[in-house]
TIBABA-331929 format. One record per residue (C-alpha): x negated, y, z negated; residue number from 1. Coordinates in nm, 4 decimals, m for minus. Layout:
% TIBABA-331929
(rec (X, Y, Z), NUM),
...
This chain:
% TIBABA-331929
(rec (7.2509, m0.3107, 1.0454), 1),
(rec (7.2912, m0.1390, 1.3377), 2),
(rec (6.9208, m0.0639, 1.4179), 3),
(rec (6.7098, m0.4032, 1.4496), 4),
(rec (6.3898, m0.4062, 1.2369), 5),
(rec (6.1636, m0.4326, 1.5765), 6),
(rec (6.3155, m0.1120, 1.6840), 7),
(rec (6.2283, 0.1026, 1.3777), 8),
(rec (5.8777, m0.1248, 1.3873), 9),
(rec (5.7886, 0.0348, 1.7302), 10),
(rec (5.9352, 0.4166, 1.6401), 11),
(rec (5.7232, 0.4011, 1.3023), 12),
(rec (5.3753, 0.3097, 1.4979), 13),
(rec (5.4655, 0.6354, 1.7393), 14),
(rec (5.5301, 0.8605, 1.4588), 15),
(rec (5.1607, 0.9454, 1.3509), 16),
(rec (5.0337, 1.0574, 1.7043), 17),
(rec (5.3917, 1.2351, 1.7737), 18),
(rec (5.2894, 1.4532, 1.4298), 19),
(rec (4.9040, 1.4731, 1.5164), 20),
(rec (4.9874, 1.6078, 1.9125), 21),
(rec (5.2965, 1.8070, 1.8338), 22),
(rec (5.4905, 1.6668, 2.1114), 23),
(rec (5.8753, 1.5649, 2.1077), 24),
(rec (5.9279, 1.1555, 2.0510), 25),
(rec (6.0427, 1.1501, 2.4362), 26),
(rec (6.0266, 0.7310, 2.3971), 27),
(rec (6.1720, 0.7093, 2.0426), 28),
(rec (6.4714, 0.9178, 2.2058), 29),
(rec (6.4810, 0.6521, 2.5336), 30),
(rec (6.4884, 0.3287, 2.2942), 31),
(rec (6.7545, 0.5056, 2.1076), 32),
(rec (6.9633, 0.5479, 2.3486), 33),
(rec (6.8815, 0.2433, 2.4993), 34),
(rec (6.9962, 0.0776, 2.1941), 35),
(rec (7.3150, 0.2928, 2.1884), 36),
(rec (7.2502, 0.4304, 1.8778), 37),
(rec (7.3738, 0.8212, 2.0404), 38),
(rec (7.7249, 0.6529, 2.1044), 39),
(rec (7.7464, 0.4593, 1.7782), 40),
(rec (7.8792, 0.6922, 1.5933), 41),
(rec (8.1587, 0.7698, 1.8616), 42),
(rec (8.5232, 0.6058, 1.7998), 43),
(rec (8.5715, 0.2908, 1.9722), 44),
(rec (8.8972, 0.4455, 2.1335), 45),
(rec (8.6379, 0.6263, 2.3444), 46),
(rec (8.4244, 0.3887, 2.3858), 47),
(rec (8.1373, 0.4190, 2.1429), 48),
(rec (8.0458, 0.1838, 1.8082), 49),
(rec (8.2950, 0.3108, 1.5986), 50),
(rec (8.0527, 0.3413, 1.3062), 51),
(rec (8.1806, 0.5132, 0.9957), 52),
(rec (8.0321, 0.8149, 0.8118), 53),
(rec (7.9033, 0.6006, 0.5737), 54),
(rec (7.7097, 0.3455, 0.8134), 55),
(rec (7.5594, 0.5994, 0.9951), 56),
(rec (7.4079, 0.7660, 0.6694), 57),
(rec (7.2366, 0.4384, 0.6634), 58),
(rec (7.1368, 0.4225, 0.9525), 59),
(rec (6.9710, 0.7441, 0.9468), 60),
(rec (6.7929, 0.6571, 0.6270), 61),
(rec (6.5948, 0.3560, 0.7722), 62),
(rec (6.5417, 0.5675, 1.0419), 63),
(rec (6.3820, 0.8502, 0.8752), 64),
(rec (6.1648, 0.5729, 0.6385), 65),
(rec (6.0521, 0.4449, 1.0331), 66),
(rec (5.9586, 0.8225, 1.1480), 67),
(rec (6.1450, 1.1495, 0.9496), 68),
(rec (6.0935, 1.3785, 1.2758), 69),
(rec (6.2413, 1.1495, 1.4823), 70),
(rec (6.5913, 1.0921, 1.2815), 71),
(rec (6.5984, 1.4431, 1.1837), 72),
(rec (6.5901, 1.5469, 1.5485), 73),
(rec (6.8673, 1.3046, 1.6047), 74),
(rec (7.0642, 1.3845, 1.3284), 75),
(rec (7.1677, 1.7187, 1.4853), 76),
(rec (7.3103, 1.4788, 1.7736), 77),
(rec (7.5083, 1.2815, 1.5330), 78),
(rec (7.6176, 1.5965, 1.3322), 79),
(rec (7.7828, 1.7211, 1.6573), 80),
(rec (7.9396, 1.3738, 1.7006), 81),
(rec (8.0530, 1.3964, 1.3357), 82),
(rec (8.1949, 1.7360, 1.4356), 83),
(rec (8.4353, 1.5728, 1.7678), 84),
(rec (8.5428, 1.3699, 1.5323), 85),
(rec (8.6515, 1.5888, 1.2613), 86),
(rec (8.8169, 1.8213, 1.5326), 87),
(rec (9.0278, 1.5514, 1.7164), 88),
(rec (9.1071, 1.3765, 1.3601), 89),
(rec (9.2445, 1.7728, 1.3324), 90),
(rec (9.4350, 1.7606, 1.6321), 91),
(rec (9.2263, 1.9494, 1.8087), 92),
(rec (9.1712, 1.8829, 2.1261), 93),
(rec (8.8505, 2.0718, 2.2109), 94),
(rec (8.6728, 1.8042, 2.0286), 95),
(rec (8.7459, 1.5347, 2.2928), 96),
(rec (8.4240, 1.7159, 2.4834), 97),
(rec (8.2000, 1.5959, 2.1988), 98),
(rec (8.2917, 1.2427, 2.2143), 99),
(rec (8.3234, 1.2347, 2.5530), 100),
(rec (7.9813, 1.3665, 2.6417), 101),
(rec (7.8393, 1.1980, 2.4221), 102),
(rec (7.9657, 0.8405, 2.6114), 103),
(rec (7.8878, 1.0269, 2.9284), 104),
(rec (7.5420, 1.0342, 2.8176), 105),
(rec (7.4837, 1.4092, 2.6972), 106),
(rec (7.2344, 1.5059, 2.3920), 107),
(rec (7.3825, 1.7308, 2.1384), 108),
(rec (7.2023, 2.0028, 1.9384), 109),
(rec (7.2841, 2.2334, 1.6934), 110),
(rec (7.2471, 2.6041, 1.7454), 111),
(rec (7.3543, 2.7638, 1.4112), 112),
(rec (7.0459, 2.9450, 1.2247), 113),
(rec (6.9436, 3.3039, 1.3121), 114),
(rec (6.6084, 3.4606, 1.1712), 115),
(rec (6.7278, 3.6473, 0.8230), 116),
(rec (7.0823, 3.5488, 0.8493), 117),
(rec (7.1065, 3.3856, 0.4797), 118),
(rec (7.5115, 3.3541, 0.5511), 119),
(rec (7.4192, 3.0903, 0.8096), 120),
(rec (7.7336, 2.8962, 0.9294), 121),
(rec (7.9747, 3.1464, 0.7408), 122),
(rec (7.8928, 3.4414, 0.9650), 123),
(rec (7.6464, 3.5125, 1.2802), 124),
(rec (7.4708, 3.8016, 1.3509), 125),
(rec (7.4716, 3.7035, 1.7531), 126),
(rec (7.7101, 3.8574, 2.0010), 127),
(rec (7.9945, 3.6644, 2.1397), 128),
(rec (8.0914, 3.8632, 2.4476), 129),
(rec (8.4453, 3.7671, 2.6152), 130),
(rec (8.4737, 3.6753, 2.9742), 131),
(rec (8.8578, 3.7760, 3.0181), 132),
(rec (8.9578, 3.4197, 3.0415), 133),
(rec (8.9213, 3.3042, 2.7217), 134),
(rec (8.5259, 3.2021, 2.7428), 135),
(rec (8.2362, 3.3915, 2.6010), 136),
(rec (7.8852, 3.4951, 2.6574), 137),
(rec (7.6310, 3.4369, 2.3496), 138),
(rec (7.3634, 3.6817, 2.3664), 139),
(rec (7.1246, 3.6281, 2.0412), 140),
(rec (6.8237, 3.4706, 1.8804), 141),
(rec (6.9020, 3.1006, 1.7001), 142),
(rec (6.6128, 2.9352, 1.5571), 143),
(rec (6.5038, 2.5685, 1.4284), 144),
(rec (6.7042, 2.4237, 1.7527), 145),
(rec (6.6352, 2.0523, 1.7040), 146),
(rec (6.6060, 1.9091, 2.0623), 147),
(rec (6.4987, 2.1204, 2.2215), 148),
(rec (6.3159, 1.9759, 2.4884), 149),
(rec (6.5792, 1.7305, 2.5552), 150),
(rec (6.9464, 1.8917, 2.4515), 151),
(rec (7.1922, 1.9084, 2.7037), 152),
(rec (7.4697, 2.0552, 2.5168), 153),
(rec (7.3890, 2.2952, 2.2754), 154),
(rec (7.6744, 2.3942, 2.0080), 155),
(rec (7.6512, 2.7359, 1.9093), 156),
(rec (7.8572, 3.0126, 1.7267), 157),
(rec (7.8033, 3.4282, 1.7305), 158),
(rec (8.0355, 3.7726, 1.6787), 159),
(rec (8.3429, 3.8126, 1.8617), 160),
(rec (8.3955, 4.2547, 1.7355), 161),
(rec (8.6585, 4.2731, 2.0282), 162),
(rec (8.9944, 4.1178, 1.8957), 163),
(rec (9.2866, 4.3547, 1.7566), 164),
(rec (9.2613, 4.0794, 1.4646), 165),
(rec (8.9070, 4.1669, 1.3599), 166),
(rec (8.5850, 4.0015, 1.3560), 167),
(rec (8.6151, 3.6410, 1.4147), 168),
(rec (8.3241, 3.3717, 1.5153), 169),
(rec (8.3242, 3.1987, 1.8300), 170),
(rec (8.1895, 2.8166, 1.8315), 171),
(rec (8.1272, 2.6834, 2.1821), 172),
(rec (7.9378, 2.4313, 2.3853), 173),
(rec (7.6937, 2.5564, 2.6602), 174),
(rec (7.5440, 2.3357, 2.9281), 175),
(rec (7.1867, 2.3156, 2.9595), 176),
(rec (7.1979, 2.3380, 3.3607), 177),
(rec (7.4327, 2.6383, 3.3473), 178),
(rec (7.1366, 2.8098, 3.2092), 179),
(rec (7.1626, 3.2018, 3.0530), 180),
(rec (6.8501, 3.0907, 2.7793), 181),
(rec (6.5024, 3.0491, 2.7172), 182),
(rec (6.3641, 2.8412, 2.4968), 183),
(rec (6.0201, 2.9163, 2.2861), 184),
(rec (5.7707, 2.7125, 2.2770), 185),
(rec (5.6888, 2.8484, 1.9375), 186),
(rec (5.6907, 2.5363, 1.7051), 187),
(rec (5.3798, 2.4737, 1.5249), 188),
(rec (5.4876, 2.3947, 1.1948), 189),
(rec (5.3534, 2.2385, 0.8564), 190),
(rec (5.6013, 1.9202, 0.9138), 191),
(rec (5.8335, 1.7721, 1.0984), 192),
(rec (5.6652, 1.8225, 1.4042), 193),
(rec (5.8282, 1.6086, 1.6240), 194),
(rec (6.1592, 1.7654, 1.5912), 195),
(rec (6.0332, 2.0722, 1.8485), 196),
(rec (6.2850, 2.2603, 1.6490), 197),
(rec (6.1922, 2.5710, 1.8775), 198),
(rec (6.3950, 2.8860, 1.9000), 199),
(rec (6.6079, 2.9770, 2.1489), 200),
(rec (6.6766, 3.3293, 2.2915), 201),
(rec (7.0510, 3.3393, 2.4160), 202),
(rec (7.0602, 3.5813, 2.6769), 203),
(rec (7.3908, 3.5403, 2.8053), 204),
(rec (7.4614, 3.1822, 2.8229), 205),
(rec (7.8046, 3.1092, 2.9219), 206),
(rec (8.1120, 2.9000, 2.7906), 207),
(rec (8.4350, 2.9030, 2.9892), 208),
(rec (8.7354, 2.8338, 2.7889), 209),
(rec (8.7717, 2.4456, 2.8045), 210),
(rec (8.3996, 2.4890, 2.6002), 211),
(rec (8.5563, 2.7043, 2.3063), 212),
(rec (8.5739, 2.4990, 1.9810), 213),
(rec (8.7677, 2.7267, 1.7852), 214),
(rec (8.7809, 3.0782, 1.7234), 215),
(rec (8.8041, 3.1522, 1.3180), 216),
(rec (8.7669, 3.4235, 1.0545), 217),
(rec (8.3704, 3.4359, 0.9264), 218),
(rec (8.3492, 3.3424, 0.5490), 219),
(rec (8.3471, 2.9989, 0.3794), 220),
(rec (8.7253, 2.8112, 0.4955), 221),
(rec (8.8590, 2.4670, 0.5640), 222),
(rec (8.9328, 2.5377, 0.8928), 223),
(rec (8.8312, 2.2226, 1.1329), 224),
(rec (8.5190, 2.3860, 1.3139), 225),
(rec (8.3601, 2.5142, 0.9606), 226),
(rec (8.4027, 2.2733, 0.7430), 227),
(rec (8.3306, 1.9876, 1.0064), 228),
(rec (7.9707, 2.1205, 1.0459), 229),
(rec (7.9574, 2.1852, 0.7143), 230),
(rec (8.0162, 1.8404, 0.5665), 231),
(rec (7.8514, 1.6489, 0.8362), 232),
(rec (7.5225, 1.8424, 0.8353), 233),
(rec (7.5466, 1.8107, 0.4421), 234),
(rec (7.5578, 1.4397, 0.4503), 235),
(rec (7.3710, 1.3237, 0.7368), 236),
(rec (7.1136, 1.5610, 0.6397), 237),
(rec (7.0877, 1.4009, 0.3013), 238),
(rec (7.0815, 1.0601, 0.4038), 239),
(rec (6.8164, 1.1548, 0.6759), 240),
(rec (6.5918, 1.2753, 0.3221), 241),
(rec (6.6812, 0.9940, 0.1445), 242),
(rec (6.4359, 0.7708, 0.4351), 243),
(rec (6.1428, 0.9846, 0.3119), 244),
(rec (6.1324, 0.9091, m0.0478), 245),
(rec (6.1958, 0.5415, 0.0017), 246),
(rec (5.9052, 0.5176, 0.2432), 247),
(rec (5.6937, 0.6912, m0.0437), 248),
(rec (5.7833, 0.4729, m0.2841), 249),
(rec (5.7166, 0.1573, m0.0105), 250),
(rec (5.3620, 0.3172, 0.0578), 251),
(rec (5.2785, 0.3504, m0.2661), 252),
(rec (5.4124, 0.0374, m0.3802), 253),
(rec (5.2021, m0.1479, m0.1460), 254),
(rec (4.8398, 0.0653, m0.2324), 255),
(rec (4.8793, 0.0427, m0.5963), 256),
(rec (4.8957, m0.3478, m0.5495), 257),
(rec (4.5281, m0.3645, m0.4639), 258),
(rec (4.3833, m0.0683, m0.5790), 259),
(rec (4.2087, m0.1824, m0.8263), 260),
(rec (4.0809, 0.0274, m1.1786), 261),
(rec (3.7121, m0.0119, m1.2321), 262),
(rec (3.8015, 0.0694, m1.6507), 263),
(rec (4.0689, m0.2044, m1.6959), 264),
(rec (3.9266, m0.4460, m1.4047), 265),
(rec (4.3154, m0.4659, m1.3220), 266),
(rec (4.5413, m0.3643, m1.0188), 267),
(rec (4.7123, m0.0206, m1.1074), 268),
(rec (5.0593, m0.1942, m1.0384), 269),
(rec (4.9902, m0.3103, m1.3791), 270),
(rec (4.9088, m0.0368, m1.5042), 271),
(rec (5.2149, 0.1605, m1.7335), 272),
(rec (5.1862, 0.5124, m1.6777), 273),
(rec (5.1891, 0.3867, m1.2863), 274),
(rec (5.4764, 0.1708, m1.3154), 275),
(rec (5.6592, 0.4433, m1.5166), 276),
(rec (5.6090, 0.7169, m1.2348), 277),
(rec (5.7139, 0.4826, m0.9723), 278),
(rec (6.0267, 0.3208, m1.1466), 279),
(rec (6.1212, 0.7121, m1.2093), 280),
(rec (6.0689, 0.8046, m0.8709), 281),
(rec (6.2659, 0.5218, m0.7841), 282),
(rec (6.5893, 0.5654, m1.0255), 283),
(rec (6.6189, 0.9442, m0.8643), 284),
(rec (6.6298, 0.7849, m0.5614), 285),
(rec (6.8686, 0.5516, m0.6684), 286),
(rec (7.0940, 0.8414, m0.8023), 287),
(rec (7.0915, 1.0663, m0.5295), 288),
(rec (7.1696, 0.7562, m0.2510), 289),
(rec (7.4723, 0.6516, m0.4630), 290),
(rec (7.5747, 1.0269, m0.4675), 291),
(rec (7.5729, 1.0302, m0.0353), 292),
(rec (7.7139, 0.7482, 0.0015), 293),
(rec (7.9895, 0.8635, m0.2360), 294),
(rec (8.0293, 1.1778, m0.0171), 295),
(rec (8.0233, 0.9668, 0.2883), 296),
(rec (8.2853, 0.7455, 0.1427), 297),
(rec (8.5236, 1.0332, 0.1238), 298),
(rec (8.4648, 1.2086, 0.4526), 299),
(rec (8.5502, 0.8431, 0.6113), 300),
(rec (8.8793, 0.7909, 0.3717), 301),
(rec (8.9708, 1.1898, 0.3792), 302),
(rec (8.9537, 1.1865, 0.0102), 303),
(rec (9.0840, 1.5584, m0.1156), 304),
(rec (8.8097, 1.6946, m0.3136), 305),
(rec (8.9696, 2.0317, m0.2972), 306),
(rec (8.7553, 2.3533, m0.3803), 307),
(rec (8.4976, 2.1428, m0.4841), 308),
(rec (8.3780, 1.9778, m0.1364), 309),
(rec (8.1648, 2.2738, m0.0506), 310),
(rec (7.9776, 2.2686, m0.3518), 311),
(rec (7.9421, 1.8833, m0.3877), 312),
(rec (7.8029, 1.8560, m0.0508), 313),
(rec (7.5738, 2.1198, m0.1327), 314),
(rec (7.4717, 1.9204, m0.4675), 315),
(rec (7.4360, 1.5817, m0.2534), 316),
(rec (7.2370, 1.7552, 0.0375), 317),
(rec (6.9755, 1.9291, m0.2714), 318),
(rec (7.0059, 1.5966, m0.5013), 319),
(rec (6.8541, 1.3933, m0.2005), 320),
(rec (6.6130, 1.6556, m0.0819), 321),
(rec (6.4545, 1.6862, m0.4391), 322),
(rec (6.4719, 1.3162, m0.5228), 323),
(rec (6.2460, 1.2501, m0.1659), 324),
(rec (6.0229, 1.5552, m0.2847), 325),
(rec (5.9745, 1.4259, m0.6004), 326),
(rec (5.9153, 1.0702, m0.5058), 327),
(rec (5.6637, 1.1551, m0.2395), 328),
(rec (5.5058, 1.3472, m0.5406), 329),
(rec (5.4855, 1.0609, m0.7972), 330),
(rec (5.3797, 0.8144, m0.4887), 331),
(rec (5.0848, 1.0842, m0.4102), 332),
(rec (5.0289, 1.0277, m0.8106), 333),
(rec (5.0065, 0.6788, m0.8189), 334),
(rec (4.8318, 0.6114, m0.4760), 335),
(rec (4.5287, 0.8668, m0.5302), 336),
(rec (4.2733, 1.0940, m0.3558), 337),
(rec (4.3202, 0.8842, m0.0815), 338),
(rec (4.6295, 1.0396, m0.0160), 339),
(rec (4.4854, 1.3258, 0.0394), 340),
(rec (4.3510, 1.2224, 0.3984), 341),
(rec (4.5560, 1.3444, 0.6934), 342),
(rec (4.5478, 0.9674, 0.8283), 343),
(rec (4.7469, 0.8146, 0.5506), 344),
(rec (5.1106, 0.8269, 0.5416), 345),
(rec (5.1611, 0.9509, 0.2370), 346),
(rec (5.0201, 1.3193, 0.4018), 347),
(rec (5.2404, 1.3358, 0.6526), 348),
(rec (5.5521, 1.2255, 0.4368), 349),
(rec (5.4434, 1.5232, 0.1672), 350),
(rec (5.4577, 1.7761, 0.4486), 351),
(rec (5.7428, 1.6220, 0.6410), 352),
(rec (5.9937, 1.6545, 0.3156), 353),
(rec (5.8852, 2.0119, 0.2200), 354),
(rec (6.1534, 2.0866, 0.5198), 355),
(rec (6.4146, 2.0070, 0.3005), 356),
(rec (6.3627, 2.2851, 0.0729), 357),
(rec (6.4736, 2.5330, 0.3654), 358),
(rec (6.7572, 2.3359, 0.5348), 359),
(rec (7.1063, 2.4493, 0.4473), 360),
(rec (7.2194, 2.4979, 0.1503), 361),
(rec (6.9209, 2.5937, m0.0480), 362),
(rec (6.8742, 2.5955, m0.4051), 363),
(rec (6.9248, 2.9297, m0.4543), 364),
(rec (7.3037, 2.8981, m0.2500), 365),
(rec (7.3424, 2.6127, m0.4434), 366),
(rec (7.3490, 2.7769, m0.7982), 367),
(rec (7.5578, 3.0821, m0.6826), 368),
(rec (7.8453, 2.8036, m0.5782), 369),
(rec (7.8154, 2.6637, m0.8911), 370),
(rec (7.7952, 2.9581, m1.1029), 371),
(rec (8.1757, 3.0162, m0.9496), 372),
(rec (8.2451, 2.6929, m1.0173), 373),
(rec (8.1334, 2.7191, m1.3757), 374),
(rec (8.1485, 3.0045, m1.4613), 375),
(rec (8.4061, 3.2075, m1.1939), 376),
(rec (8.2989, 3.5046, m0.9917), 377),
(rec (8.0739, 3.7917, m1.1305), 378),
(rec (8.3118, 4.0134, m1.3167), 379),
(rec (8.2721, 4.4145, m1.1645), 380),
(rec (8.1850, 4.6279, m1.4081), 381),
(rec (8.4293, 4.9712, m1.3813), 382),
């Protein structure tokens, strides 16, 4: 493991005051790095850990079981990572920056979601403005920017209207010091507090040429740019769920050894309707981990899935996201009214995995892609 057990030890015994104040995990972040976890993912041709897809979903699980806010906030840093890699593994140079920076000591975020823009990564509603020289200014409103105290490269896409060729979307990487932004301070949310995922107001931040990613038709495609932030948010996001429902299960596991039933005079670990609803919770746990590591697997081998990668990452992302919601439920279950208090765990992991329900792709994308799948497109009627 890459992460030593006194590491995740001292980042779980932060985690219920960074929830309770609100505040980014500004020393979580320091041991981190100090612990070169930000450059483990990087190949070791440039330097970094040369961890594979797969490892790092680990990794981010027994992160998120030590504090969910923190690994989600640094799981937009190794999506961006995942994305360098994907882009230079595609000959494409522009990626170099990622890994790069990322040895050079730079925090990544992610800067895709817009307020009521349900295409998401397949088409922005910002404004990509060319410079003349091949660069761009963004001018728009992303929200649920993970990092955002601490980024200092921010990877964002909008609307280039200009070109002869049509619409097209522009992904870039913008420098915190070059400015051209403003960052809310408008996160007060039900969980996942410490991610101060606030929103940021682009107002004409600027990326020269060298800082252009690629330039690609909007829509769902396998070109390197898309489906590299597609697959690696997919997976790492899943894995990053997967921490919550194991801690559940952990918590509970540990309460219903001595809470004790004043009708049977026996623990409730013995108990069977207990023992059924955490074995349960545990065997859709078990399910939905082999089905991300699977997906990991793949990305690391560049397996051909074909047509069906989009919609299996969706499945993995959802599988994980409702097998950590529904184990948090069934540890609530067992555990009691106890659970119920704002100082036990338990409360904070319920409102912490409700996030997953929103994240890209949601359920409701995640039906339509399999409805085609299934079923083809939706016929027009003449």
């Amino acid at each position: 493991m890459f992460l030593s057990a006194d590491l995740l030890d001292r980042i779980h015994s932060r985690a219920d005051e960074v929830d309770k104040n609100n505040v980014f995990p500004d020393e979580d972040l320091k041991e981190l790095k100090d612990a070169g976890y930000l450059t483990a993912y990087v190949p070791k041709e440039y330097g970094g850990g040369g961890l594979t897809t797969e490892e790092i979903c680990v990794e981010q699980t027994r992160l998120a079981q030590a504090a969910p806010s923190t690994a989600l906030a640094i799981n937009m840093h190794q999506i961006i990572v995942g994305l360098g890699r994907h882009l230079v593994a595609n000959g494409m140079d522009s990626g170099k920056q990622i890994l790069e920076g990322a040895m050079a000591g730079d925090v990544f975020a992610f800067g895709i979601s817009e307020p009521g823009n349900d295409l998401v990564l397949f088409g922005s509603i910002s404004e990509a403005r060319p410079d003349g020289e091949g660069g761009y200014s963004f001018h728009g409103l992303k929200v649920f920017t993970s990092l955002s105290p601490v980024w200092t490269k921010l990877m964002t896409f909008a609307r280039d209207d200009t070109g002869e060729d049509g619409p097209h979307s522009v992904f870039a990487i913008l420098n915190r010091e070059d400015g051209g932004f403003t960052i809310k301070d408008d996160w007060d949310t039900l969980g996942m507090r410490g991610t101060q995922s606030n929103s940021t107001l682009l107002e004409g931040a600027h990326a020269p040429a060298s800082q252009v990613l690629q330039r690609v038709a909007p829509g769902p495609s396998y070109e390197p740019v898309i489906f590299g932030i597609f697959a690696y948010f997919e997976v790492f996001l899943g894995a990053t769920y997967l921490g919550i429902g194991n801690r559940a299960i952990e918590v509970a596991a540990e309460k219903v050894k001595t809470r004790k039933s004043v009708l049977h005079q026996d623990v409730y670990a013995n108990d069977p309707d207990i023992r059924w609803r955490l074995s349960g919770a545990a065997l859709r746990m078990n399910s939905a981990t082999a089905e991300i590591t699977l997906l990991a697997r793949d990305l690391d081998e560049g397996r051909d899935r074909g047509a069906l990668w989009y919609p299996q990452l969706s499945a993995g992302k959802n599988a994980a996201a409702e097998a950590s919601l529904y184990a948090v439920d069934q540890a609530i279950r067992s555990s009691g009214g106890s659970s119920y208090s704002n100082s036990n765990e338990l409360s904070r992991l319920h409102r912490d995995v409700l996030a997953g329900l929103f994240q890209p792709s949601d359920q409701e994308s995640l039906h339509g892609s399999w409805a085609n799948v299934v079923l083809g497109p939706i016929e027009e009627k003449d």
